[in-house]
PDB file of N, CA, C, O and CB in Angstrom:
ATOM      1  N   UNK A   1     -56.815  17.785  -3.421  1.00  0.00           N
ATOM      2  CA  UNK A   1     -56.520  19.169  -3.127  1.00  0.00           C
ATOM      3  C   UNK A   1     -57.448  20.104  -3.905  1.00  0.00           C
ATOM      4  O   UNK A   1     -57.847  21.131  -3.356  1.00  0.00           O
ATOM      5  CB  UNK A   1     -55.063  19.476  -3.450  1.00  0.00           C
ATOM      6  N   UNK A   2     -57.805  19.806  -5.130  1.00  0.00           N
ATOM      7  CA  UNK A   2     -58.293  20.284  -6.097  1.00  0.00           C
ATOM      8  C   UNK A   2     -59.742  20.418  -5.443  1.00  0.00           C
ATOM      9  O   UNK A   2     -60.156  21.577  -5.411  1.00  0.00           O
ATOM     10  CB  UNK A   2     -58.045  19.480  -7.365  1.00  0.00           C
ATOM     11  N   UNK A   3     -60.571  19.460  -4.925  1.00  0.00           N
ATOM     12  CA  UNK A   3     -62.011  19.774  -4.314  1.00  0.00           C
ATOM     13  C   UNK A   3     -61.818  20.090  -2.827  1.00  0.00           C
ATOM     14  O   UNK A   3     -62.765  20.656  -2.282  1.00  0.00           O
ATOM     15  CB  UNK A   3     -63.094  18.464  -4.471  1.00  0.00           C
ATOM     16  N   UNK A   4     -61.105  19.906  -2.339  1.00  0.00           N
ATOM     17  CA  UNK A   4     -60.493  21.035  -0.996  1.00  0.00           C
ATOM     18  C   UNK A   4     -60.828  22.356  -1.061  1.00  0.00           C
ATOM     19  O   UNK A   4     -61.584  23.038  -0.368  1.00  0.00           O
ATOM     20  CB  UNK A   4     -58.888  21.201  -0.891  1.00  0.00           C
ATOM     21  N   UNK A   5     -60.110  22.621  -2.053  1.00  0.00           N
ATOM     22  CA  UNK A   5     -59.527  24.221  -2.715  1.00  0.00           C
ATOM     23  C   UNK A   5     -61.109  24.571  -3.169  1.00  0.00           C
ATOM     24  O   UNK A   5     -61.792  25.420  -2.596  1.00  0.00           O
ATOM     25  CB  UNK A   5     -58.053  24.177  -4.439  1.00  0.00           C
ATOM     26  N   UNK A   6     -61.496  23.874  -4.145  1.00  0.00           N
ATOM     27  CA  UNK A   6     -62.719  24.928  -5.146  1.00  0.00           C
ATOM     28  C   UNK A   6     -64.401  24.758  -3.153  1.00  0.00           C
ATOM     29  O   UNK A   6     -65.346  25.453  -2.779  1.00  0.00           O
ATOM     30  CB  UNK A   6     -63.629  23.216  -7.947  1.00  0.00           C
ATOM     31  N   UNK A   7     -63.816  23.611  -2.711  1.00  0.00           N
ATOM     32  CA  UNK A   7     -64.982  23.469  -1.713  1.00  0.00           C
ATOM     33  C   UNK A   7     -64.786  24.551  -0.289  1.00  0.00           C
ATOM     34  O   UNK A   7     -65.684  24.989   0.429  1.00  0.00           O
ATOM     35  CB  UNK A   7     -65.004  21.721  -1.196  1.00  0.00           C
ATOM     36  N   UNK A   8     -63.485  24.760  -0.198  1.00  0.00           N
ATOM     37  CA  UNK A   8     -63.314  25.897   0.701  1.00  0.00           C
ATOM     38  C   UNK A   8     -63.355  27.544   0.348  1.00  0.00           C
ATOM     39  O   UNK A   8     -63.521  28.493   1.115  1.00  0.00           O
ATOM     40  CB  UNK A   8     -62.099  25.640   1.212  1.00  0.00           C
ATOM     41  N   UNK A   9     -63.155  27.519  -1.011  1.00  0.00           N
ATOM     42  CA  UNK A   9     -63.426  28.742  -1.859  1.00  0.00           C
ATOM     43  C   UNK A   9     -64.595  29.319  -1.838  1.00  0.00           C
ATOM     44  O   UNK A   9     -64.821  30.528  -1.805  1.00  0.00           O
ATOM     45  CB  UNK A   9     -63.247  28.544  -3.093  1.00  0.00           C
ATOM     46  N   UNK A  10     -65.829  27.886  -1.872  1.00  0.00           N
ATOM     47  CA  UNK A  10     -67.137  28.073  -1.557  1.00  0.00           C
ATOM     48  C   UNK A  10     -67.371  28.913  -0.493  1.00  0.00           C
ATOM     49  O   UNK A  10     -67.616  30.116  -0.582  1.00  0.00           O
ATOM     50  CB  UNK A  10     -67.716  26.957  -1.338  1.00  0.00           C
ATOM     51  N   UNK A  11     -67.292  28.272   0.502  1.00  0.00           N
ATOM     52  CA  UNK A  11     -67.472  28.438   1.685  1.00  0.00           C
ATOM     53  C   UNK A  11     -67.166  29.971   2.157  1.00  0.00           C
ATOM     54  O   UNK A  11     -67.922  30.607   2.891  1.00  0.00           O
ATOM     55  CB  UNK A  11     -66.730  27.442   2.293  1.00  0.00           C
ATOM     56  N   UNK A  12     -65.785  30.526   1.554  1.00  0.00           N
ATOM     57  CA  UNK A  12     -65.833  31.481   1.661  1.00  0.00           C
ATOM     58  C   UNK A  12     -66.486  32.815   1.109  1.00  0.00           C
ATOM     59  O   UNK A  12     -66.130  33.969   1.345  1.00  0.00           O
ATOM     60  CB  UNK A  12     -65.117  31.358   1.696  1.00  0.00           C
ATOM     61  N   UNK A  13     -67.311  32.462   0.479  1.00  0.00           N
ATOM     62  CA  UNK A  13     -68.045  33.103  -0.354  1.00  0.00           C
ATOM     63  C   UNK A  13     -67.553  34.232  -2.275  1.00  0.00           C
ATOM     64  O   UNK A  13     -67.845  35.346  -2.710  1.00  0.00           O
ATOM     65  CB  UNK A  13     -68.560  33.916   0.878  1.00  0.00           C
ATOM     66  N   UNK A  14     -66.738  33.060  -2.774  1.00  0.00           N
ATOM     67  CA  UNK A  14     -65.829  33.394  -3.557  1.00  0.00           C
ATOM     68  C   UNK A  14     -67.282  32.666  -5.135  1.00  0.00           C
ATOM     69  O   UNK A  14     -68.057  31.710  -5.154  1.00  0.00           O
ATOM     70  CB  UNK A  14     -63.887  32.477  -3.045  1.00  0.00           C
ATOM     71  N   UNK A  15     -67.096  33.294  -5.709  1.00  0.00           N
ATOM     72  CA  UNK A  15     -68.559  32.652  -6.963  1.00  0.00           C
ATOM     73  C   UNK A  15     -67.859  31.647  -8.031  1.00  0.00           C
ATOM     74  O   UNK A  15     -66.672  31.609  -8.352  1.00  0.00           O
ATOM     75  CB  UNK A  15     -69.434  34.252  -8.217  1.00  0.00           C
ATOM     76  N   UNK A  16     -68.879  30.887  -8.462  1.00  0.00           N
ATOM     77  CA  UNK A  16     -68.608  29.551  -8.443  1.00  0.00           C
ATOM     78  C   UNK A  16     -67.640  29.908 -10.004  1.00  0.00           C
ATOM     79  O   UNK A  16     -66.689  29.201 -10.335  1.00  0.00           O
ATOM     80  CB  UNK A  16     -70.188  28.342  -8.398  1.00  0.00           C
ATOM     81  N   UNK A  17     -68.040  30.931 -10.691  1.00  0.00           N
ATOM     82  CA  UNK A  17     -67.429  31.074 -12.144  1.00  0.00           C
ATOM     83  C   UNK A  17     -66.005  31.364 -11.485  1.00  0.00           C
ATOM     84  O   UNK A  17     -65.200  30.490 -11.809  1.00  0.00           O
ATOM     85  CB  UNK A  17     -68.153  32.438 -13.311  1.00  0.00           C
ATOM     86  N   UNK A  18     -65.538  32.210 -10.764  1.00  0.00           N
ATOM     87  CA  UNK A  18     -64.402  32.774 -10.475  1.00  0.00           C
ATOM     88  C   UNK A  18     -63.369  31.480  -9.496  1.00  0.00           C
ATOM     89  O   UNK A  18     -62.197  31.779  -9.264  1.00  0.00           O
ATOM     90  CB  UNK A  18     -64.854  34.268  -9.646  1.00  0.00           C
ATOM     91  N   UNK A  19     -63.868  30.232  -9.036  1.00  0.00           N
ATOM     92  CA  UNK A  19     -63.285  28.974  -8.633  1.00  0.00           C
ATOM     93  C   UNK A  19     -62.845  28.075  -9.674  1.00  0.00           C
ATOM     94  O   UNK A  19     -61.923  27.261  -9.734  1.00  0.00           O
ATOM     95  CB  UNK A  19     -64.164  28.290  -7.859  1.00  0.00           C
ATOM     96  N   UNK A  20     -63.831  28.468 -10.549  1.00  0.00           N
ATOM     97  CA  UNK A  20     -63.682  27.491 -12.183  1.00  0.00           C
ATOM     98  C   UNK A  20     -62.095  27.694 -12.495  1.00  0.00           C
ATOM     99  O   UNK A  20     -61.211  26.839 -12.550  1.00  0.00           O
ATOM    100  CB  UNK A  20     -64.827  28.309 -13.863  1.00  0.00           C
ATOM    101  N   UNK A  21     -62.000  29.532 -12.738  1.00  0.00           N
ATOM    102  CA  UNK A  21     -61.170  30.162 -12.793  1.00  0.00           C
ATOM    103  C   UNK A  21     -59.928  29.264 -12.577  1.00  0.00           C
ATOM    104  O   UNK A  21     -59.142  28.606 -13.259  1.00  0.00           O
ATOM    105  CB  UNK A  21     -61.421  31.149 -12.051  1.00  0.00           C
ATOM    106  N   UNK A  22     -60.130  29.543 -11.409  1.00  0.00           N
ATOM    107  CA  UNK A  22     -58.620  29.428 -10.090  1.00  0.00           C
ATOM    108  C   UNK A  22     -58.699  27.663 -10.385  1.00  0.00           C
ATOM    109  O   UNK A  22     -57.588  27.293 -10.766  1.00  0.00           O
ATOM    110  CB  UNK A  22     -59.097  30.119  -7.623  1.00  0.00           C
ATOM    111  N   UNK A  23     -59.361  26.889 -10.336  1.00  0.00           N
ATOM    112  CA  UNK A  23     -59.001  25.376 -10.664  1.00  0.00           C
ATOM    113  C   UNK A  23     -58.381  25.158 -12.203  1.00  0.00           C
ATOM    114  O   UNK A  23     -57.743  24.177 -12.584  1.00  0.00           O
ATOM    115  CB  UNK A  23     -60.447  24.431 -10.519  1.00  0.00           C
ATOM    116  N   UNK A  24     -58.730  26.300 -12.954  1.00  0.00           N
ATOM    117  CA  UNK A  24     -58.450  25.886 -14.302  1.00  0.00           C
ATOM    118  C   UNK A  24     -59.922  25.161 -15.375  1.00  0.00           C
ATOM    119  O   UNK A  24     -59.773  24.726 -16.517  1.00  0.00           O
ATOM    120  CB  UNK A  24     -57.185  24.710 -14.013  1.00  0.00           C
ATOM    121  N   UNK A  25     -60.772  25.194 -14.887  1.00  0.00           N
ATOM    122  CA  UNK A  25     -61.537  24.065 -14.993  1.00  0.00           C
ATOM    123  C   UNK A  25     -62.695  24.914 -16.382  1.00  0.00           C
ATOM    124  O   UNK A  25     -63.026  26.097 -16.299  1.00  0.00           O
ATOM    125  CB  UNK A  25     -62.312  23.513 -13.161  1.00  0.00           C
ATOM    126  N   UNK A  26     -63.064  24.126 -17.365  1.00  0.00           N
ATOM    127  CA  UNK A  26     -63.908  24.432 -18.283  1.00  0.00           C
ATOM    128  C   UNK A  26     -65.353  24.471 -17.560  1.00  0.00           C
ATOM    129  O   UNK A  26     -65.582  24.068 -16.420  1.00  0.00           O
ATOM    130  CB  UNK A  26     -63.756  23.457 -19.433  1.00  0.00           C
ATOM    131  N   UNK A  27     -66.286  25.046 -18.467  1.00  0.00           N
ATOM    132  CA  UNK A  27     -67.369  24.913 -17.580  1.00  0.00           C
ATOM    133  C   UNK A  27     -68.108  24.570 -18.719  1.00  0.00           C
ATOM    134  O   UNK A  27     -67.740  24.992 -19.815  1.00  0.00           O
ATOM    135  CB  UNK A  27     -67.849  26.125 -16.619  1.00  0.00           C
ATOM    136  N   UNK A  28     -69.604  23.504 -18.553  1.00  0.00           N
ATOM    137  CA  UNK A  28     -70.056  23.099 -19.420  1.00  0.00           C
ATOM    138  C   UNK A  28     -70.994  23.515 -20.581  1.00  0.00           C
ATOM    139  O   UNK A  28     -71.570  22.814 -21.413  1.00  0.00           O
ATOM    140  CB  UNK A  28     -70.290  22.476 -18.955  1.00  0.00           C
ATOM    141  N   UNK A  29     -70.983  24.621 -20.431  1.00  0.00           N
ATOM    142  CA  UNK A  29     -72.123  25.521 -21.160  1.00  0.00           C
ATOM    143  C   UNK A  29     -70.922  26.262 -21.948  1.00  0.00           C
ATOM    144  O   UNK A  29     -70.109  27.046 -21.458  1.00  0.00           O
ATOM    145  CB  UNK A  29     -73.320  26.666 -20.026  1.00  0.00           C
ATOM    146  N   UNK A  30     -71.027  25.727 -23.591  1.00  0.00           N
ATOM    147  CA  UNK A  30     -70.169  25.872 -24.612  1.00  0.00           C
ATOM    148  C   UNK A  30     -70.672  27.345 -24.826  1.00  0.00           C
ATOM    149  O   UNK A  30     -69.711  28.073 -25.073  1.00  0.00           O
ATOM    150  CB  UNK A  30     -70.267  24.751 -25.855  1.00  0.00           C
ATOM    151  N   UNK A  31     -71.922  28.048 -24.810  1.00  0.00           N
ATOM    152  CA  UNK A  31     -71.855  29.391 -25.110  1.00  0.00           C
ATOM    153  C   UNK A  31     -70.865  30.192 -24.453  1.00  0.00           C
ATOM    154  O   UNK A  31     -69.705  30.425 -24.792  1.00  0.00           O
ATOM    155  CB  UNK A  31     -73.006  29.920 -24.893  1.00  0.00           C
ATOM    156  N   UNK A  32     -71.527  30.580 -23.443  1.00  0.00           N
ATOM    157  CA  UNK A  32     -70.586  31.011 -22.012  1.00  0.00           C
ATOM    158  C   UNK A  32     -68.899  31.025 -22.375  1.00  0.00           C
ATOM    159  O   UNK A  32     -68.157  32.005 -22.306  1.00  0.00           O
ATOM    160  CB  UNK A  32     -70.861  29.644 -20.586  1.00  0.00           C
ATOM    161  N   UNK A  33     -68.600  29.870 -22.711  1.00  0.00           N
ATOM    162  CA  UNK A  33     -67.100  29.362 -23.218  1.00  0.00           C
ATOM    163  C   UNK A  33     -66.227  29.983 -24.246  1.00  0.00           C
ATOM    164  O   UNK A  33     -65.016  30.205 -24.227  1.00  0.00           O
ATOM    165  CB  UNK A  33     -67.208  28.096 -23.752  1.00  0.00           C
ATOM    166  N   UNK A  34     -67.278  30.248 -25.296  1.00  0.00           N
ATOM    167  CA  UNK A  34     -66.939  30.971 -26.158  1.00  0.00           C
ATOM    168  C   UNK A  34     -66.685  32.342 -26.388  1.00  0.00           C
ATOM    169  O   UNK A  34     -65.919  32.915 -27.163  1.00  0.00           O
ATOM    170  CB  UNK A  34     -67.475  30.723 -26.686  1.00  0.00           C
ATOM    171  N   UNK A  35     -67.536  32.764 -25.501  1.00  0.00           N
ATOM    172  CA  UNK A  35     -68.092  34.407 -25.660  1.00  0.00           C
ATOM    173  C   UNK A  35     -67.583  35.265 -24.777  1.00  0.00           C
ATOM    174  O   UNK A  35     -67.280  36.452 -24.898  1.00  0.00           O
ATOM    175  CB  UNK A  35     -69.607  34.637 -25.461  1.00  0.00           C
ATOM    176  N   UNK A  36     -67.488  34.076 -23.317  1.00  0.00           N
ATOM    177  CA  UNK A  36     -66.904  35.045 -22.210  1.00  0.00           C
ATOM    178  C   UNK A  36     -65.318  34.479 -22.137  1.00  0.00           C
ATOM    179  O   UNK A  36     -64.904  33.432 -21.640  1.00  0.00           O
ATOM    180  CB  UNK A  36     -67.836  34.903 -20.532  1.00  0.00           C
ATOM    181  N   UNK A  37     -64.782  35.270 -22.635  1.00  0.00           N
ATOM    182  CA  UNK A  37     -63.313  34.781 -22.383  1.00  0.00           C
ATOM    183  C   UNK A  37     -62.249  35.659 -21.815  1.00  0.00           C
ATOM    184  O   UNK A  37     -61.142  35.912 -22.290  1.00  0.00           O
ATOM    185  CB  UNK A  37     -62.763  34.358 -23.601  1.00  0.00           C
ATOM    186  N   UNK A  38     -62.886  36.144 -20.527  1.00  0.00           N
ATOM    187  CA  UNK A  38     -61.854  37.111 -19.870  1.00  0.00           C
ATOM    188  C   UNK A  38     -60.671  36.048 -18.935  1.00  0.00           C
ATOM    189  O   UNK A  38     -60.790  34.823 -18.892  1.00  0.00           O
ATOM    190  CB  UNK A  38     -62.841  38.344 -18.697  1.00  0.00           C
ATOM    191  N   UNK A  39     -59.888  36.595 -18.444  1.00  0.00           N
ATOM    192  CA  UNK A  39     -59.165  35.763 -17.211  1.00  0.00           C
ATOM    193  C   UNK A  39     -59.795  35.638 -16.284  1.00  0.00           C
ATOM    194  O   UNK A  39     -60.165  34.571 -15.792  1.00  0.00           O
ATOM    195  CB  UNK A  39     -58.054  36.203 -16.653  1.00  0.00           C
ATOM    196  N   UNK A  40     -60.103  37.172 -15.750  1.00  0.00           N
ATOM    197  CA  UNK A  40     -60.348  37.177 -14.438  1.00  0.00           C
ATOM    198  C   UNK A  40     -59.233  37.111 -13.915  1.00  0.00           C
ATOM    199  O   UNK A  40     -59.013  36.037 -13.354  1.00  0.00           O
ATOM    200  CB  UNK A  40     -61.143  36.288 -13.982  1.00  0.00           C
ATOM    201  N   UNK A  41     -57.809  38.440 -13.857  1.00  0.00           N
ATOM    202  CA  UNK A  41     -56.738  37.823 -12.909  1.00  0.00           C
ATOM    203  C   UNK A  41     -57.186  38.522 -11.744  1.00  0.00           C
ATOM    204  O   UNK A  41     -56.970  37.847 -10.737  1.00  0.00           O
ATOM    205  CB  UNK A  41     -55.082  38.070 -13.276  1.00  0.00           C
ATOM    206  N   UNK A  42     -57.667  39.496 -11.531  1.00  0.00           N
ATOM    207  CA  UNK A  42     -57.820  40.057 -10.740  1.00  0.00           C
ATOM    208  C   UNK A  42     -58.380  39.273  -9.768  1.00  0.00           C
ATOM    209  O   UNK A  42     -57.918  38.834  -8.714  1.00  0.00           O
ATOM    210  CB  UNK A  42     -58.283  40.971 -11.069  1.00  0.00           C
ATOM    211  N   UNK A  43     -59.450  39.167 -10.291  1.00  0.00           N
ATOM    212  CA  UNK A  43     -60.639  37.753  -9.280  1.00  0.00           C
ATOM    213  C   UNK A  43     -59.759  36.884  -8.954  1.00  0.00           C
ATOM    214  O   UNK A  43     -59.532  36.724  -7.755  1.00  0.00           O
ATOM    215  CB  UNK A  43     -62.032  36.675 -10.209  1.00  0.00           C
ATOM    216  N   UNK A  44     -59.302  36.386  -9.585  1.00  0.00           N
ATOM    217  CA  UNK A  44     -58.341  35.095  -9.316  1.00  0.00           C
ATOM    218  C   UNK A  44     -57.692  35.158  -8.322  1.00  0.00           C
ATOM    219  O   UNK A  44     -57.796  34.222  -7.529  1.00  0.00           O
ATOM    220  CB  UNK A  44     -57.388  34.783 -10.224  1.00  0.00           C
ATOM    221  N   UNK A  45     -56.820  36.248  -8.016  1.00  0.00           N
ATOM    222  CA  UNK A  45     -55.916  36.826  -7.265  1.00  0.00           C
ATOM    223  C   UNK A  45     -56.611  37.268  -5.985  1.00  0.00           C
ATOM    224  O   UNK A  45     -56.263  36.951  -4.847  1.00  0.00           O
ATOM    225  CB  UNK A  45     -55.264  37.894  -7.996  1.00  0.00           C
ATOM    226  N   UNK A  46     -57.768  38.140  -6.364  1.00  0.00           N
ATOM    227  CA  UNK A  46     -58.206  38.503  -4.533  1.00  0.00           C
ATOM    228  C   UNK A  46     -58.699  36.935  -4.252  1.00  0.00           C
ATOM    229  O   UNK A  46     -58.809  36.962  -3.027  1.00  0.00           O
ATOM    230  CB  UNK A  46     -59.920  40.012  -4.149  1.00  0.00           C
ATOM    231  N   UNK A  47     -58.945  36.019  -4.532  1.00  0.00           N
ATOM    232  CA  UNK A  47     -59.808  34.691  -4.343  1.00  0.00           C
ATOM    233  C   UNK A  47     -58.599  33.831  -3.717  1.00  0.00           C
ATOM    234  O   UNK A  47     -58.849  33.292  -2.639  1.00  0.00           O
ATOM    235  CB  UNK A  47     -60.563  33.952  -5.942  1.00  0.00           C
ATOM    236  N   UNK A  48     -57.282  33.635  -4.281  1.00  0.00           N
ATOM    237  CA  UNK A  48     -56.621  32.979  -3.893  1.00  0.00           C
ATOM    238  C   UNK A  48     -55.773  33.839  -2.421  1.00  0.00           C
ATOM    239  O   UNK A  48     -55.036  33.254  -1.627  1.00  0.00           O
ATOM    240  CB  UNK A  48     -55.947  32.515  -5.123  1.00  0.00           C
ATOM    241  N   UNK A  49     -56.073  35.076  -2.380  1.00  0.00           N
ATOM    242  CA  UNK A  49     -55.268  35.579  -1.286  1.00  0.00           C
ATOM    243  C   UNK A  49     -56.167  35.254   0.100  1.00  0.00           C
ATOM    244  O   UNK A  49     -55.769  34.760   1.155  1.00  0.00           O
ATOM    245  CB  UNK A  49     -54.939  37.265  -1.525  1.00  0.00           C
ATOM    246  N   UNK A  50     -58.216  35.934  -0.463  1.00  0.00           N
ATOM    247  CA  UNK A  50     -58.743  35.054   0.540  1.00  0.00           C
ATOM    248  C   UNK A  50     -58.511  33.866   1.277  1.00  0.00           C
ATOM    249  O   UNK A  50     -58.518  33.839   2.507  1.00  0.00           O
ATOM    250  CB  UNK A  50     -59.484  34.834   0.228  1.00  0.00           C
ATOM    251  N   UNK A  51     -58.257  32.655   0.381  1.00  0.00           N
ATOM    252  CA  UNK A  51     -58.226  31.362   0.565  1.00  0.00           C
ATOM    253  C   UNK A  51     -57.260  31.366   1.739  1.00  0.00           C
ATOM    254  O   UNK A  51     -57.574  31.018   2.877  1.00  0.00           O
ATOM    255  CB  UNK A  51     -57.846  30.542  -0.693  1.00  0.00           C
ATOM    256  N   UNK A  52     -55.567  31.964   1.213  1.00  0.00           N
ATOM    257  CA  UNK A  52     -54.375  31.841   1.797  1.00  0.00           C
ATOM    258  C   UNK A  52     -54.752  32.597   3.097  1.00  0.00           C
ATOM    259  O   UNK A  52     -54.423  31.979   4.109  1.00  0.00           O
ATOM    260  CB  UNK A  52     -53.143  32.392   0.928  1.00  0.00           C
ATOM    261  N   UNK A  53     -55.279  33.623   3.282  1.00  0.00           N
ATOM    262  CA  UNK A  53     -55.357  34.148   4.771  1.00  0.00           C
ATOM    263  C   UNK A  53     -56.599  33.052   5.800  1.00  0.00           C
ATOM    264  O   UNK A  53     -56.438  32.850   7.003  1.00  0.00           O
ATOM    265  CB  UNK A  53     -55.995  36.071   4.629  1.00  0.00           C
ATOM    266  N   UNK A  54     -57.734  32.496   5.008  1.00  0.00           N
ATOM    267  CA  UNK A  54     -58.274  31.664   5.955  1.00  0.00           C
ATOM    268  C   UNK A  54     -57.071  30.508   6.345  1.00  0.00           C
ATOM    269  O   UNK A  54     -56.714  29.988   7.402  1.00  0.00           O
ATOM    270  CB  UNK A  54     -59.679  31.029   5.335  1.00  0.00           C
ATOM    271  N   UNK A  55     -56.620  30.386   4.854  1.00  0.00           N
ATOM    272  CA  UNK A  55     -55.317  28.665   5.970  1.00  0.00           C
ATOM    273  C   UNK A  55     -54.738  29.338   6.876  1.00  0.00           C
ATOM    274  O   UNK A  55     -54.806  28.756   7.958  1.00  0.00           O
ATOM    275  CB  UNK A  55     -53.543  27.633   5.022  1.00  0.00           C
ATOM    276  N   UNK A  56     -54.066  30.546   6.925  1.00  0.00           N
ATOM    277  CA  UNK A  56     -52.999  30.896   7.668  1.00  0.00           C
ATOM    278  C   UNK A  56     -53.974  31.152   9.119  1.00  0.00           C
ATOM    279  O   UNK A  56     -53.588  30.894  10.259  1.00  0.00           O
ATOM    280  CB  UNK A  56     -52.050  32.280   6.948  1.00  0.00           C
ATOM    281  N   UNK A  57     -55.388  31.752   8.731  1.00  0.00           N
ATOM    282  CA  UNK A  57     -55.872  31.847  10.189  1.00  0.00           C
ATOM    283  C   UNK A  57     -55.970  30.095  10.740  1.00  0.00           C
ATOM    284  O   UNK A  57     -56.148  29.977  11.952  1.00  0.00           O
ATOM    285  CB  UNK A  57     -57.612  32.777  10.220  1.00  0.00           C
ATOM    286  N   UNK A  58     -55.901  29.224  10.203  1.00  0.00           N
ATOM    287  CA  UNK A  58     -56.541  27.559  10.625  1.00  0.00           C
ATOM    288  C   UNK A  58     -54.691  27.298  11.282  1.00  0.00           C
ATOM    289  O   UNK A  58     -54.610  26.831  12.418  1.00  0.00           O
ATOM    290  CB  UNK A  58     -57.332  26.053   8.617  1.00  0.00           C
ATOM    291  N   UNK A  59     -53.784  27.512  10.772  1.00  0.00           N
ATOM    292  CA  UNK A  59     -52.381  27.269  11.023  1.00  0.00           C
ATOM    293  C   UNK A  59     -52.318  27.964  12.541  1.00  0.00           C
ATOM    294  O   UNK A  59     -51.757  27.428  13.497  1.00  0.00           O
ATOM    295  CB  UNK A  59     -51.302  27.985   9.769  1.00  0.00           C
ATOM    296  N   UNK A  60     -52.845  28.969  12.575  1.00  0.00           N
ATOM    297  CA  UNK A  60     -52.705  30.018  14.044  1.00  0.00           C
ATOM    298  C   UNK A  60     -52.838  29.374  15.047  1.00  0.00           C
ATOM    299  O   UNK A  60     -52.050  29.211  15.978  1.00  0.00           O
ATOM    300  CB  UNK A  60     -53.718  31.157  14.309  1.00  0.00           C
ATOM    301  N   UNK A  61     -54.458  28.751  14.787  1.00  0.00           N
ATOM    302  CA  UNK A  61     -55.764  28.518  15.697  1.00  0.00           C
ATOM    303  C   UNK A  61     -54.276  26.807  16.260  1.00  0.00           C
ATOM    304  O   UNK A  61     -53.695  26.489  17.298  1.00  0.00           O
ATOM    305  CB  UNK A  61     -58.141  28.093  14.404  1.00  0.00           C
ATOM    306  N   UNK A  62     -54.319  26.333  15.022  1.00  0.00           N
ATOM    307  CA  UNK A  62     -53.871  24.637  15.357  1.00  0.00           C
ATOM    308  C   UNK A  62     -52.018  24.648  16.224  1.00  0.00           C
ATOM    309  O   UNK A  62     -51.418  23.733  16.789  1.00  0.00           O
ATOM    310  CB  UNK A  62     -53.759  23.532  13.243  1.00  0.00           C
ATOM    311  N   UNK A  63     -51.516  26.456  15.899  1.00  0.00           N
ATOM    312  CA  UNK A  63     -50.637  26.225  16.801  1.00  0.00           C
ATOM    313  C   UNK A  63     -50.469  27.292  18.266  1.00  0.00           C
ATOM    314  O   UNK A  63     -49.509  27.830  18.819  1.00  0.00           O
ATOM    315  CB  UNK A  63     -49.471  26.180  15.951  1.00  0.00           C
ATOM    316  N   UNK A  64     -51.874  27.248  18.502  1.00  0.00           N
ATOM    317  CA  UNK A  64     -52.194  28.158  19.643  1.00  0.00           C
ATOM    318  C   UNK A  64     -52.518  26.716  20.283  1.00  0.00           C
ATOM    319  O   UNK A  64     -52.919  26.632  21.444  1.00  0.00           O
ATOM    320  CB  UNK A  64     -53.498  29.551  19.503  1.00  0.00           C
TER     321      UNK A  64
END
């Protein structure tokens, strides 16, 4: 589900720091890690609502 999610996130044109985000996921560049330590709920939030309106459009399409 987890590479579902961050691979359809892609797709939608959501940036790769702000998927990290939403998976939870560290990223490997320990500077970055340290220094930038916002949430991002906001991002998080328009990213996951994106996501939820493409499933709901794929749910439409599969019960049309």
């Amino acid at each position: 589900m987890r590479r579902t999610t961050g691979t359809t996130m892609q797709e939608l044109g959501i940036m790769p720091h702000i998927i990290k985000k939403c998976l939870n996921q560290k990223t490997e560049d320990k500077i970055m890690e340290t220094y930038q330590r916002a949430a991002l709920i906001h991002e998080q939030k328009a990213a996951f609502e994106k996501l939820g309106q493409y499933l709901m459009l794929l749910k439409q399409r599969k019960d049309d």
